[in-house]
PyMOL Python script that loads the backbone (N, CA, C, O; Angstrom):
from pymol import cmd

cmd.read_pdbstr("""\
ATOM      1  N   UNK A   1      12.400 -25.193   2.181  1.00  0.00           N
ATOM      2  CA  UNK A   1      13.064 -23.920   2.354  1.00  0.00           C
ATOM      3  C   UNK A   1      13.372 -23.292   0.994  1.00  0.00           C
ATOM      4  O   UNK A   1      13.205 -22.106   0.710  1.00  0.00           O
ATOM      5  N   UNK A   2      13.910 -24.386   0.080  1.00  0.00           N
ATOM      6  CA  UNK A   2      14.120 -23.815  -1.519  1.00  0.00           C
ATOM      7  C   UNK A   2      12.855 -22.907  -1.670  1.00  0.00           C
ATOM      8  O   UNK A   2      12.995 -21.689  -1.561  1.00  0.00           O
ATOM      9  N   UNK A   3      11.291 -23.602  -1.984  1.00  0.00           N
ATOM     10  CA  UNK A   3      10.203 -22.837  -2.277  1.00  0.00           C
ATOM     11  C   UNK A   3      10.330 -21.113  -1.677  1.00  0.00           C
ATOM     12  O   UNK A   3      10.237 -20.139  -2.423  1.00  0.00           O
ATOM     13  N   UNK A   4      10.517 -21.056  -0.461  1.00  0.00           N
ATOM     14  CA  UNK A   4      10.462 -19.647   0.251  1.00  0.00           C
ATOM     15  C   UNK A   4      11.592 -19.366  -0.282  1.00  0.00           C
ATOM     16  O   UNK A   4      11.421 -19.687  -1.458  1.00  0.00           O
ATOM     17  N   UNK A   5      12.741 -18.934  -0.171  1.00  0.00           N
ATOM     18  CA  UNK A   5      13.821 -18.648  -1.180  1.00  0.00           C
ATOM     19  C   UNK A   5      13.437 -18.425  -2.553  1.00  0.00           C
ATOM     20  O   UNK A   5      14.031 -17.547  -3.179  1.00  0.00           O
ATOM     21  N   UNK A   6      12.673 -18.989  -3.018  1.00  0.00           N
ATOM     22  CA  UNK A   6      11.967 -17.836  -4.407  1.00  0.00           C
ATOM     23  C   UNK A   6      10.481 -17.414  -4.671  1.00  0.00           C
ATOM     24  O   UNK A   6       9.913 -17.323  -5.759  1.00  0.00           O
ATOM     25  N   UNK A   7       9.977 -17.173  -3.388  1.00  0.00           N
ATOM     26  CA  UNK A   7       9.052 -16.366  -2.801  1.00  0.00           C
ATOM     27  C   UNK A   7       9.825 -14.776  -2.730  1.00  0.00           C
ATOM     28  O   UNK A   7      10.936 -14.461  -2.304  1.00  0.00           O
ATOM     29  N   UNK A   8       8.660 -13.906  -3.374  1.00  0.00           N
ATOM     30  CA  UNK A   8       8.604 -12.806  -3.509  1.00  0.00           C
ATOM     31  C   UNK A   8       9.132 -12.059  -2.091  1.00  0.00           C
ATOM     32  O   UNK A   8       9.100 -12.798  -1.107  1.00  0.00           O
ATOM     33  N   UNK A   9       9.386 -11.337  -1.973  1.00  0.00           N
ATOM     34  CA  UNK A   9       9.680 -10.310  -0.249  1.00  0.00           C
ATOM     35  C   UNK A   9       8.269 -10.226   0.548  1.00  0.00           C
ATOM     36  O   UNK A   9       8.133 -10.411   1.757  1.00  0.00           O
ATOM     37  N   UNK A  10       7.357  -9.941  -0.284  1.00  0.00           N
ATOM     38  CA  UNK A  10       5.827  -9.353  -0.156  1.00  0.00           C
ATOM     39  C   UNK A  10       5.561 -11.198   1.038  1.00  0.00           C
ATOM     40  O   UNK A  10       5.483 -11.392   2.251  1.00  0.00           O
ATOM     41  N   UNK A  11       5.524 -11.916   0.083  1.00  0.00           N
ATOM     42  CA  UNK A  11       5.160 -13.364   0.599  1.00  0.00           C
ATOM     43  C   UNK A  11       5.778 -13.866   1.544  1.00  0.00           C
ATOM     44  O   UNK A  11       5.358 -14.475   2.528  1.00  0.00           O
ATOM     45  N   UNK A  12       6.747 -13.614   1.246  1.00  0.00           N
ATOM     46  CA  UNK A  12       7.841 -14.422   2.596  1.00  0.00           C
ATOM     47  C   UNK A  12       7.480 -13.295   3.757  1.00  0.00           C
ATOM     48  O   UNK A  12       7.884 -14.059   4.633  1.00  0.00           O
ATOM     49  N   UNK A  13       7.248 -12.646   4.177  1.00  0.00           N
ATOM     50  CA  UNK A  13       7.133 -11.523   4.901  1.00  0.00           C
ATOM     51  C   UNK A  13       5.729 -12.148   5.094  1.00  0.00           C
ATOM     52  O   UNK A  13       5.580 -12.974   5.994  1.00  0.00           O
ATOM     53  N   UNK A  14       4.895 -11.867   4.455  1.00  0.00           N
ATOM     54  CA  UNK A  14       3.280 -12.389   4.879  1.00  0.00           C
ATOM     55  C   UNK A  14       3.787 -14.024   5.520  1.00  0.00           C
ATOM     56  O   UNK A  14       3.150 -14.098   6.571  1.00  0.00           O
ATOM     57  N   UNK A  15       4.370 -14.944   5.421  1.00  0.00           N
ATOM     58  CA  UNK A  15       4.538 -16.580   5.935  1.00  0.00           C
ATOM     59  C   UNK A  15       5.522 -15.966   7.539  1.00  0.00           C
ATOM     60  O   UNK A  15       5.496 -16.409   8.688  1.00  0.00           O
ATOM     61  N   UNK A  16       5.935 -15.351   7.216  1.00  0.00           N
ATOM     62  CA  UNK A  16       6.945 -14.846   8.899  1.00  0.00           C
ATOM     63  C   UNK A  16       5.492 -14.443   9.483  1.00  0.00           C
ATOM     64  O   UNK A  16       5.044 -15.335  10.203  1.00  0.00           O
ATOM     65  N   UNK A  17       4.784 -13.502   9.373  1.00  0.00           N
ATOM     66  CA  UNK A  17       3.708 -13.096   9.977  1.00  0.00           C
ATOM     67  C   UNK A  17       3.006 -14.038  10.604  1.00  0.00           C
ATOM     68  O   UNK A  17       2.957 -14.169  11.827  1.00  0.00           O
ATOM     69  N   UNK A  18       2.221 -14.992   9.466  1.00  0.00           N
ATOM     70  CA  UNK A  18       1.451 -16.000   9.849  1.00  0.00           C
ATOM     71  C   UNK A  18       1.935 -17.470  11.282  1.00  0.00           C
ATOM     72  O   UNK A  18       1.351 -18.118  12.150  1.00  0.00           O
ATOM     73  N   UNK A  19       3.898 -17.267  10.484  1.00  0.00           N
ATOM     74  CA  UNK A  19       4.016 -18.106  11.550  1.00  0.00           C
ATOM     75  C   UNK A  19       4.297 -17.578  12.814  1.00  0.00           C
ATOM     76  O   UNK A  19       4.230 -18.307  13.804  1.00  0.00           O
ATOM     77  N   UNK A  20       4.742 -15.863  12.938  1.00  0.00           N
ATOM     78  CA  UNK A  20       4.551 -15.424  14.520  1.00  0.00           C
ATOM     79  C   UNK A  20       3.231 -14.943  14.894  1.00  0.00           C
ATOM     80  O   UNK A  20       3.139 -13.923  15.577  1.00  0.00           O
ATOM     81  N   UNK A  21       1.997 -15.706  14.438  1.00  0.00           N
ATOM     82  CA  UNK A  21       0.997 -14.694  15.179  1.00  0.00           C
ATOM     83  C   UNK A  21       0.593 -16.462  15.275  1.00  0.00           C
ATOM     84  O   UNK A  21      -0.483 -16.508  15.871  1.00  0.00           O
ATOM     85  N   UNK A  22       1.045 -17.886  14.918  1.00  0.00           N
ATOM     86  CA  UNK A  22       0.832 -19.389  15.130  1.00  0.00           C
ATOM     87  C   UNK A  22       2.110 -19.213  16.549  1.00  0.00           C
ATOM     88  O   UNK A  22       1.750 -19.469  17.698  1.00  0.00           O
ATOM     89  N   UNK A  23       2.580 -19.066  16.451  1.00  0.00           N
ATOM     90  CA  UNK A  23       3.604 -18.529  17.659  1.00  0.00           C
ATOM     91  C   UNK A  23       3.187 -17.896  19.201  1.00  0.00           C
ATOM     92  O   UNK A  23       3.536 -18.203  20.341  1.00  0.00           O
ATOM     93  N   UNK A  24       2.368 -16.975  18.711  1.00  0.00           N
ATOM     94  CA  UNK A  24       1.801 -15.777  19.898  1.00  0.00           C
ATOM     95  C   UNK A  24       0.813 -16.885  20.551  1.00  0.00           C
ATOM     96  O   UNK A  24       0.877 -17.124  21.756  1.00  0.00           O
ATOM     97  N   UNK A  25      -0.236 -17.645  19.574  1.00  0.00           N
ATOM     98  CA  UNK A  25      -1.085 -18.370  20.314  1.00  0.00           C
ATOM     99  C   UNK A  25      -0.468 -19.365  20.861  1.00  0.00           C
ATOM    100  O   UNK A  25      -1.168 -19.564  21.853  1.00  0.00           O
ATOM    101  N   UNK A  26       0.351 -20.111  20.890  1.00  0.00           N
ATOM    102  CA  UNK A  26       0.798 -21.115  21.493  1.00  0.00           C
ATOM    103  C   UNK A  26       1.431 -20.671  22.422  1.00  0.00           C
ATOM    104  O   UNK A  26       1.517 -21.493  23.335  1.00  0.00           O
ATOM    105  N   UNK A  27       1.874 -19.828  22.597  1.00  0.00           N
ATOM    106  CA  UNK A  27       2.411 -18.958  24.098  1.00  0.00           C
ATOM    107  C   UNK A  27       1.634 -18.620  25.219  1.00  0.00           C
ATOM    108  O   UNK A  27       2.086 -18.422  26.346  1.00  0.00           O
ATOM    109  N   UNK A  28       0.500 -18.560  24.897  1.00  0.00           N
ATOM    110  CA  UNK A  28      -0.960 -18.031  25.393  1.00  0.00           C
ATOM    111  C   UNK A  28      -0.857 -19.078  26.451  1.00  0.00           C
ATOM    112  O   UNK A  28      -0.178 -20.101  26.364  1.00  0.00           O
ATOM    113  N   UNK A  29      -1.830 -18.606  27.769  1.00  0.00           N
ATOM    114  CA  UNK A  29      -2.263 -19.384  28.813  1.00  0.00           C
ATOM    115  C   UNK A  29      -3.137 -20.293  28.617  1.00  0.00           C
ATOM    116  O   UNK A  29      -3.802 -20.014  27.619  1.00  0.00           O
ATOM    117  N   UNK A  30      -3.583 -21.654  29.301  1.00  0.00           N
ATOM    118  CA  UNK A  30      -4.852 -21.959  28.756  1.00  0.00           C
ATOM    119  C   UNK A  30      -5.711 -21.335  29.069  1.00  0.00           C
ATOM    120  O   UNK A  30      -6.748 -21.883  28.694  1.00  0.00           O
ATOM    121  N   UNK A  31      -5.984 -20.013  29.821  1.00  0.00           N
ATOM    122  CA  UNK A  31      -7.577 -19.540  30.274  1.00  0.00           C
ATOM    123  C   UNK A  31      -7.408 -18.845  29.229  1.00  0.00           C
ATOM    124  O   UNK A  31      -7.960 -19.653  28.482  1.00  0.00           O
ATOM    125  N   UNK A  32      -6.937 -17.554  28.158  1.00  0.00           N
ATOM    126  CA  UNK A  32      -6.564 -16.774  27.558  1.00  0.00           C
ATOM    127  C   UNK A  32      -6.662 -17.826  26.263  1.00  0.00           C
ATOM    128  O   UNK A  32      -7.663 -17.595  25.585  1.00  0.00           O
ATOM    129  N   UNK A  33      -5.703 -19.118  25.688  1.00  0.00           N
ATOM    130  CA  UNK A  33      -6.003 -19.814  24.641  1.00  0.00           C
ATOM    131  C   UNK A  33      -7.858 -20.105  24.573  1.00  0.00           C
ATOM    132  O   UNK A  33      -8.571 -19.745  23.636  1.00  0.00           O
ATOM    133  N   UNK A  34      -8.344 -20.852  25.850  1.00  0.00           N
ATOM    134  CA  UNK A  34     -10.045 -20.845  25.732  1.00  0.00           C
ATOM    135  C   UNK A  34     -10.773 -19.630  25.281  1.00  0.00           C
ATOM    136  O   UNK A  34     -11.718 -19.721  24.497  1.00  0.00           O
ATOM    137  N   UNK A  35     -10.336 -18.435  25.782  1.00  0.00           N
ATOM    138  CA  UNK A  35     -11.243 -16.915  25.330  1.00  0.00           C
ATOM    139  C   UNK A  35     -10.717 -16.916  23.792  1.00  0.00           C
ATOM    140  O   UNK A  35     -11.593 -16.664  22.965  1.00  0.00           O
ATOM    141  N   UNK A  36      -9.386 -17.168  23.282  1.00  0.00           N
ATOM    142  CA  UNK A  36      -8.956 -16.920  22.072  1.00  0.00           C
ATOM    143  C   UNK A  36     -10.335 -17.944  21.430  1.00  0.00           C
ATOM    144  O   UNK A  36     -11.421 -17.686  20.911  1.00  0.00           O
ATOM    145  N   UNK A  37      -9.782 -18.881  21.705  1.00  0.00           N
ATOM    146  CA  UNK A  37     -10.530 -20.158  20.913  1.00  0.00           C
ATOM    147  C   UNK A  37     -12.315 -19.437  21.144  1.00  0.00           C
ATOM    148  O   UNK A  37     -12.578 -19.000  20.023  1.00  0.00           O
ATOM    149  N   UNK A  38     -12.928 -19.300  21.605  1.00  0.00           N
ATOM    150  CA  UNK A  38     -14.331 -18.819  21.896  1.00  0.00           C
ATOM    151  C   UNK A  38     -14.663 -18.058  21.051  1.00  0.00           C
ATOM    152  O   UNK A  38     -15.696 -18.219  20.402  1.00  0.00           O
ATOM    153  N   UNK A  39     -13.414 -16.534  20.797  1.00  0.00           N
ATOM    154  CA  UNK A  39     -13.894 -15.402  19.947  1.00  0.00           C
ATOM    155  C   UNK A  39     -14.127 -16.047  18.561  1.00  0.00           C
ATOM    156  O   UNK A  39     -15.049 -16.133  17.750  1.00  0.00           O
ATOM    157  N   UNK A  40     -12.598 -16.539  18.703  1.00  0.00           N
ATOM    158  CA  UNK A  40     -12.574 -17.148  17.356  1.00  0.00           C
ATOM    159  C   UNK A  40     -14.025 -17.744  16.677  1.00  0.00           C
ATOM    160  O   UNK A  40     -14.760 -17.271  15.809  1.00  0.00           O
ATOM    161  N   UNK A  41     -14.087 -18.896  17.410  1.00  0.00           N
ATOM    162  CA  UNK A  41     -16.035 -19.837  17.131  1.00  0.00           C
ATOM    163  C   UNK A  41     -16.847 -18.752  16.882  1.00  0.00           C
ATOM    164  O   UNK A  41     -17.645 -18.934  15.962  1.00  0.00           O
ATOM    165  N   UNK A  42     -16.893 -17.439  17.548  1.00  0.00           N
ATOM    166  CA  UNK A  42     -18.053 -16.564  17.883  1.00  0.00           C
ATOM    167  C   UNK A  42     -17.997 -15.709  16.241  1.00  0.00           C
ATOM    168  O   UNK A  42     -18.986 -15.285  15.643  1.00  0.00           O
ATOM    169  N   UNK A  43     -16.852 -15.642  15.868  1.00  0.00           N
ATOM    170  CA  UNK A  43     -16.729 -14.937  14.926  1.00  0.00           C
ATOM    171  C   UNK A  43     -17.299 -15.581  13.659  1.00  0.00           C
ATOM    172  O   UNK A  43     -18.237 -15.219  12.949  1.00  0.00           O
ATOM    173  N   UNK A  44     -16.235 -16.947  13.542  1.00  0.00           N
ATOM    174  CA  UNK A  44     -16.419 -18.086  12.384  1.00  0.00           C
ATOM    175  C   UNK A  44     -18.343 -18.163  12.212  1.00  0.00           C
ATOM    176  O   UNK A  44     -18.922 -18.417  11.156  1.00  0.00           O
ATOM    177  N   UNK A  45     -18.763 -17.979  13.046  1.00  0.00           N
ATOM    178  CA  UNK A  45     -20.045 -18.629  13.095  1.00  0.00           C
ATOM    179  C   UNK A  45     -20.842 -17.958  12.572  1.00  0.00           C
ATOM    180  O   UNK A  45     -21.796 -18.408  11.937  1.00  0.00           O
ATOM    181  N   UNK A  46     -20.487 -16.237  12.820  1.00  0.00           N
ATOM    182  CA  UNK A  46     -21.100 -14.871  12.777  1.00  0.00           C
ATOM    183  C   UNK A  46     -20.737 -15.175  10.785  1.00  0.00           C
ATOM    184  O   UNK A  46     -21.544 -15.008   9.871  1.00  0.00           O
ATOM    185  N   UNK A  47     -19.575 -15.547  10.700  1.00  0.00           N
ATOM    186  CA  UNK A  47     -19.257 -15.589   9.009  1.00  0.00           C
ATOM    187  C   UNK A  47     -20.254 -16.269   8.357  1.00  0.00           C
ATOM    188  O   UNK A  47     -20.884 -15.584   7.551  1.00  0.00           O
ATOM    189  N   UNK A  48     -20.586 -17.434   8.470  1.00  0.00           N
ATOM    190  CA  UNK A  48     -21.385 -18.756   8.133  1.00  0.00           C
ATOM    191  C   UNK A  48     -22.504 -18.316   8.145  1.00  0.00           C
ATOM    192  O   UNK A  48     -23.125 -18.532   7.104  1.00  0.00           O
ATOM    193  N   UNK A  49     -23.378 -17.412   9.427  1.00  0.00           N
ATOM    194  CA  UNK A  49     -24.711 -16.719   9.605  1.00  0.00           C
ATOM    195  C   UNK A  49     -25.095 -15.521   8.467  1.00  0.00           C
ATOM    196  O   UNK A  49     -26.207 -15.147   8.096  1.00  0.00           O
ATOM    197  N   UNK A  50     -23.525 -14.990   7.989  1.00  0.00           N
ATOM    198  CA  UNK A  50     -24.073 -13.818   6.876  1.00  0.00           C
ATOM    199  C   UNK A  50     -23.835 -14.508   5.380  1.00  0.00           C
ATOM    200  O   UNK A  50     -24.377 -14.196   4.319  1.00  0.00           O
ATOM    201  N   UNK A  51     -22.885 -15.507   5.626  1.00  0.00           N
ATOM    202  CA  UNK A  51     -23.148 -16.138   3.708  1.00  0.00           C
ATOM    203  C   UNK A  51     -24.423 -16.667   3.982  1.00  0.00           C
ATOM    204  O   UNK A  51     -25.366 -16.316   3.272  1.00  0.00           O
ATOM    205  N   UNK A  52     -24.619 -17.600   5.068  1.00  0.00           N
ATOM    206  CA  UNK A  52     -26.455 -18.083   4.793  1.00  0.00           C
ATOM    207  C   UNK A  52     -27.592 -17.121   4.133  1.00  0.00           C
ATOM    208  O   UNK A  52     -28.340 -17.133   3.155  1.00  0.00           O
ATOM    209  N   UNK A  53     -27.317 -16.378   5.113  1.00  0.00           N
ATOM    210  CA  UNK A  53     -28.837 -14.987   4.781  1.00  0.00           C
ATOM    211  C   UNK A  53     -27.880 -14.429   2.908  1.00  0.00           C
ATOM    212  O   UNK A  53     -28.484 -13.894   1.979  1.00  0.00           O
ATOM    213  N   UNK A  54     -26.808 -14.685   2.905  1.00  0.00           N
ATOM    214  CA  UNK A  54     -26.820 -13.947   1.666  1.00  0.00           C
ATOM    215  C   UNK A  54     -26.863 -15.486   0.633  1.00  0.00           C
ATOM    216  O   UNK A  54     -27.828 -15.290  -0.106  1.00  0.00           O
ATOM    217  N   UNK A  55     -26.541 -16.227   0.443  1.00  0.00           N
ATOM    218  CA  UNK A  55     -26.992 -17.501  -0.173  1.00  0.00           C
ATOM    219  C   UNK A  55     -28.701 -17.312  -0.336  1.00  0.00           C
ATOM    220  O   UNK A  55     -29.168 -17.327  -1.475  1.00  0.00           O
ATOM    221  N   UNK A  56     -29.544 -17.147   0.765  1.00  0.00           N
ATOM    222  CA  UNK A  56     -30.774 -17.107   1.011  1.00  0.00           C
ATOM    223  C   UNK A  56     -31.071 -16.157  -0.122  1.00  0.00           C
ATOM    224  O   UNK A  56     -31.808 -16.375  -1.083  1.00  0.00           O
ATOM    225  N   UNK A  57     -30.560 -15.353   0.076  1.00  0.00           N
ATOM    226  CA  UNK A  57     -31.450 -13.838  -0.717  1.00  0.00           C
ATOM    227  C   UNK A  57     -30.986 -13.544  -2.222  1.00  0.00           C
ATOM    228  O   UNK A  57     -31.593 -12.795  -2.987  1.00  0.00           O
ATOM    229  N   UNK A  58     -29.733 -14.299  -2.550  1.00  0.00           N
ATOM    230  CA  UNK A  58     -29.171 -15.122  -3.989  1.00  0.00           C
ATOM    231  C   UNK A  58     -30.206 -16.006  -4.740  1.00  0.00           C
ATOM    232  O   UNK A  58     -30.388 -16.107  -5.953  1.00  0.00           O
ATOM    233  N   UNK A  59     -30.872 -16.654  -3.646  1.00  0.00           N
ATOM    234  CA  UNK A  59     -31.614 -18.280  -4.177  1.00  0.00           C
ATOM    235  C   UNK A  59     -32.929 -17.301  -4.167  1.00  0.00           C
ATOM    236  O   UNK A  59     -33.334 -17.208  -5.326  1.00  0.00           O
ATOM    237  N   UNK A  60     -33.529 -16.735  -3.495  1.00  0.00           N
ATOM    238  CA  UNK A  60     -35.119 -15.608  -3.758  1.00  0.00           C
ATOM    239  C   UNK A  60     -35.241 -15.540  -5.040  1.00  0.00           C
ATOM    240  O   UNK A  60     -35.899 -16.168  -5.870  1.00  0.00           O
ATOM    241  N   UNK A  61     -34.063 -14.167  -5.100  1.00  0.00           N
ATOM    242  CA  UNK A  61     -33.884 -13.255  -6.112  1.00  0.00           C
ATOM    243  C   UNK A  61     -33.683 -14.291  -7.824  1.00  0.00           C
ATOM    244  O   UNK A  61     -33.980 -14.052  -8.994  1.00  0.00           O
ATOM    245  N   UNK A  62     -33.233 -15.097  -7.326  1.00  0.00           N
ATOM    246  CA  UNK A  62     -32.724 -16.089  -8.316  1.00  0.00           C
ATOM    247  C   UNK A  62     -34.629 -16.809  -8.948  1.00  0.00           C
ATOM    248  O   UNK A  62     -34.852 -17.148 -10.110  1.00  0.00           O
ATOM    249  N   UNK A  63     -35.513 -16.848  -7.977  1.00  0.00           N
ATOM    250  CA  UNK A  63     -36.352 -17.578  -8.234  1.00  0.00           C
ATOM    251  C   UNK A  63     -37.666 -16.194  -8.892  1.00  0.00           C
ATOM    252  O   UNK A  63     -38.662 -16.403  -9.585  1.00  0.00           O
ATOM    253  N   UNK A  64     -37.183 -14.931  -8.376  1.00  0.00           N
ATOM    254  CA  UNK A  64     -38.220 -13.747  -8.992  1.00  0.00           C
ATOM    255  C   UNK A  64     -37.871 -13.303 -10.097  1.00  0.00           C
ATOM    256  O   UNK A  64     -38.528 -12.435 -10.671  1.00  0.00           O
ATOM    257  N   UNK A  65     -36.414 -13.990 -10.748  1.00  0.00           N
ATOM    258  CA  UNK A  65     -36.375 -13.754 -12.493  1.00  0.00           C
ATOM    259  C   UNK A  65     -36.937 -14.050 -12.761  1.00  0.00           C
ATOM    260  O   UNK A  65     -37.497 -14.957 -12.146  1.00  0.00           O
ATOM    261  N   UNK A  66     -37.409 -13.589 -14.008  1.00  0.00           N
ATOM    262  CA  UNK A  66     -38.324 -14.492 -14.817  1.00  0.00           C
ATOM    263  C   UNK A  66     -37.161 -14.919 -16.084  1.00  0.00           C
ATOM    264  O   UNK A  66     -36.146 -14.249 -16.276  1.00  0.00           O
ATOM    265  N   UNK A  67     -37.501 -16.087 -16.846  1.00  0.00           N
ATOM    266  CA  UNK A  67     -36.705 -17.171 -17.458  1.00  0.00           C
ATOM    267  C   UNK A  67     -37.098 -16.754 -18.999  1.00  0.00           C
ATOM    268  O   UNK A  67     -38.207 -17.019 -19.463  1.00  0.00           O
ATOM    269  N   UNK A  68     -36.008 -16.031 -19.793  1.00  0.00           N
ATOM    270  CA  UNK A  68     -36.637 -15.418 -20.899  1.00  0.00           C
ATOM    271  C   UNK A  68     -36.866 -16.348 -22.156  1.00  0.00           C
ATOM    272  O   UNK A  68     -37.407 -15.898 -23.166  1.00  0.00           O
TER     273      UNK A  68
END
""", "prot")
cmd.dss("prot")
cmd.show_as("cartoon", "prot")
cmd.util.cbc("prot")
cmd.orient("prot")
């Protein structure tokens, strides 16, 4: 509790947030927690699918320098 007590307003305010929206989901139904949990995967995955293709096109581009 000391640590948050000399946390900025900005921060402590962002950690209240985080812990009422860890709050909201645990309130949730389980049919409603499963759709949460689903988007969630659907999203995470969608993240992982665009660093790949951009990792991919990093490592190309990386190989059509030429090495002076």
């Amino acid at each position: 509790m000391e640590k948050l007590q000399r946390l900025p307003f900005k921060a402590r305010k962002a950690v209240f947030e985080k812990l009422e929206q860890i709050v909201d989901i645990a309130a949730m139904s389980k049919e409603d927690r499963m759709k949460y949990d689903e988007s969630i995967k659907v999203y995470r995955d969608q993240l992982a699918m665009m660093e790949y293709e951009r990792q991919k096109v990093k490592r190309r581009n990386a190989l059509k320098t030429p090495v002076a």
